[in-house]
C-alpha positions as CSV (number, residue, x, y, z in Angstrom):
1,X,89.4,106.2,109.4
2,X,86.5,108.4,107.6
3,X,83.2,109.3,109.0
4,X,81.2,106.9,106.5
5,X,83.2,103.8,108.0
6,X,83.0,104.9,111.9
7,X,79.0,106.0,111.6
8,X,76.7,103.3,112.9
9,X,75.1,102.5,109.5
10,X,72.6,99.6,109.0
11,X,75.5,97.2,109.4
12,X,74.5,93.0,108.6
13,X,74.6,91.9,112.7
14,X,76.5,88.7,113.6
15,X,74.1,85.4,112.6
16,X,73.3,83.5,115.1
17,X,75.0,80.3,113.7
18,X,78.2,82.0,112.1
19,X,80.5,82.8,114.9
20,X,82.7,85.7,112.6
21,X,86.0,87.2,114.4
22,X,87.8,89.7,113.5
23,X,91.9,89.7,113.6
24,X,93.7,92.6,113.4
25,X,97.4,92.0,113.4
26,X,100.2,93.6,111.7
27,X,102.8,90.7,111.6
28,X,101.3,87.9,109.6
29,X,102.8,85.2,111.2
30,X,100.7,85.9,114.8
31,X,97.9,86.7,112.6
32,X,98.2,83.6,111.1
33,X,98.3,81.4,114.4
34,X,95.5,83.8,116.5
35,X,93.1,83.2,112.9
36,X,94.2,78.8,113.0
37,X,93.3,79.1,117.1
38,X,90.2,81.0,116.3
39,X,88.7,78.5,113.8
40,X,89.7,75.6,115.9
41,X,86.9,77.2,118.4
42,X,84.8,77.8,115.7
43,X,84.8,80.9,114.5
44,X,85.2,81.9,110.5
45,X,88.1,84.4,110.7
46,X,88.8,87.3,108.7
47,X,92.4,89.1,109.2
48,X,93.7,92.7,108.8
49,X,96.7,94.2,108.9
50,X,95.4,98.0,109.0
51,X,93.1,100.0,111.1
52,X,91.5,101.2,108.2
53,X,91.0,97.4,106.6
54,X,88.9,96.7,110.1
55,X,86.4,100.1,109.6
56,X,85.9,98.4,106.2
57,X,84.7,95.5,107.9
58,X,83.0,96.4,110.7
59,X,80.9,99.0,108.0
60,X,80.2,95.7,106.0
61,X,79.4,93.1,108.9
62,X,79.5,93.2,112.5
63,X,81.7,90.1,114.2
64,X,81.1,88.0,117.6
65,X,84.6,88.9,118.2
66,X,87.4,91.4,117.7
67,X,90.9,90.1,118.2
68,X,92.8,93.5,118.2
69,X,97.1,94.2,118.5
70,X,97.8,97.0,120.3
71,X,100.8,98.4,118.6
72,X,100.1,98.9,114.8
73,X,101.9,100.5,111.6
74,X,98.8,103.1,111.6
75,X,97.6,103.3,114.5
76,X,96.7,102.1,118.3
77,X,94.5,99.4,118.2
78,X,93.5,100.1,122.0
79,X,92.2,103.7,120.5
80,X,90.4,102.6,117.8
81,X,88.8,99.1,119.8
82,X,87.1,102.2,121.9
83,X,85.6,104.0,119.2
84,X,84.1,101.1,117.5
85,X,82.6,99.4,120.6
86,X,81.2,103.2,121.3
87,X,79.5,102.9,117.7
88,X,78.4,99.5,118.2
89,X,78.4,98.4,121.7
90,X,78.6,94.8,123.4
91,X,81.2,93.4,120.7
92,X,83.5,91.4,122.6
93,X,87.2,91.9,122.4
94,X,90.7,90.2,122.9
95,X,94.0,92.6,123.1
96,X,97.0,90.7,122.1
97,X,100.0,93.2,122.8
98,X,103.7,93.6,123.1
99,X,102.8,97.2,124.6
100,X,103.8,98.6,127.9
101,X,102.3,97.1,131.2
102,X,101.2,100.9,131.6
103,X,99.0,100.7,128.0
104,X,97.9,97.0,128.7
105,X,96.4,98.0,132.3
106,X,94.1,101.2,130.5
107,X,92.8,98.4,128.2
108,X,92.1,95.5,130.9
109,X,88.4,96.6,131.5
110,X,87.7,96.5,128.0
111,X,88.8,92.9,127.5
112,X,90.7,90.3,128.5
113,X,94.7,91.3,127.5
114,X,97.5,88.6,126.1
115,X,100.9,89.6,126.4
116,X,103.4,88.8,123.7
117,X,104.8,86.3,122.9
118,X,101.7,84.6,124.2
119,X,100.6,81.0,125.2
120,X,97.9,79.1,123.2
121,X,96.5,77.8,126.4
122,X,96.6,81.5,127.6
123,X,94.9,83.0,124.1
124,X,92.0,80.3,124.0
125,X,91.3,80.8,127.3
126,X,91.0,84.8,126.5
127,X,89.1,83.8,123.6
128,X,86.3,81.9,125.5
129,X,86.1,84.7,129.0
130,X,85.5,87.8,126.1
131,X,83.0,85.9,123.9
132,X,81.5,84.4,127.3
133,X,81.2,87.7,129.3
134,X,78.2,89.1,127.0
135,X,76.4,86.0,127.9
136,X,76.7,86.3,131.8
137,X,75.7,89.8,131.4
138,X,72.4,88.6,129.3
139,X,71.5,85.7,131.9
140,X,72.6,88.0,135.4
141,X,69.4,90.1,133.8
């Protein structure tokens, strides 16, 4: 990723009524499923298959939610998750991984972590706890 899509430029936040998620997935058929899941909760979905695709996005439009695999063509999603929640922090995220136990246990206080092959039950329920979490934080204060 360049410097001009990791900066924290005057980026368009999330809209209150449009709930906008982010997928990034490298095999289309997950992507596919994760992106039907997240619309069926409400959200309007856009999905990438590179690291560098997501930067694009996130230089463009900030989302409610980043759905984020792990183990990627171009990259570690885990990796690049941090940087872009240290540019912009608060944006709640769901790691949907076949990577080690080892890898998946550094990522579990960022967000809530599906395992592959995953349960729909199991994603929707990670879905609601990382968009939710932000919220508890706001009313605890």
């Amino acid at each position: 990723m360049d410097e001009q899509t990791a900066s924290p430029v005057p980026v368009r936040p999330p809209d209150a009524e449009e709930q906008r998620a982010y997928v990034l997935e490298d095999d289309p058929d997950i992507a596919a499923l994760e992106a039907d899941l997240l619309r069926q909760l409400g959200f309007s979905v856009v999905v990438c298959n590179r690291i560098v695709e997501l930067g694009d996005l996130m230089a463009l439009a900030l989302p409610h939610l980043l759905v984020v695999d792990v183990m990627l063509p171009d990259g570690d999603g885990g990796d690049i998750t941090e940087l872009l929640r240290d540019a912009w922090p608060g944006i709640p995220v769901v790691f949907v991984s076949a990577a080690s136990r080892d890898r998946l246990a550094e990522l579990a206080p960022t967000g809530p972590i599906v395992a592959k092959p995953f349960d729909i039950e199991v994603f929707t329920r990670a879905v609601l706890e990382a968009v939710d979490a932000p919220r508890r934080l706001q009313s605890a204060s």
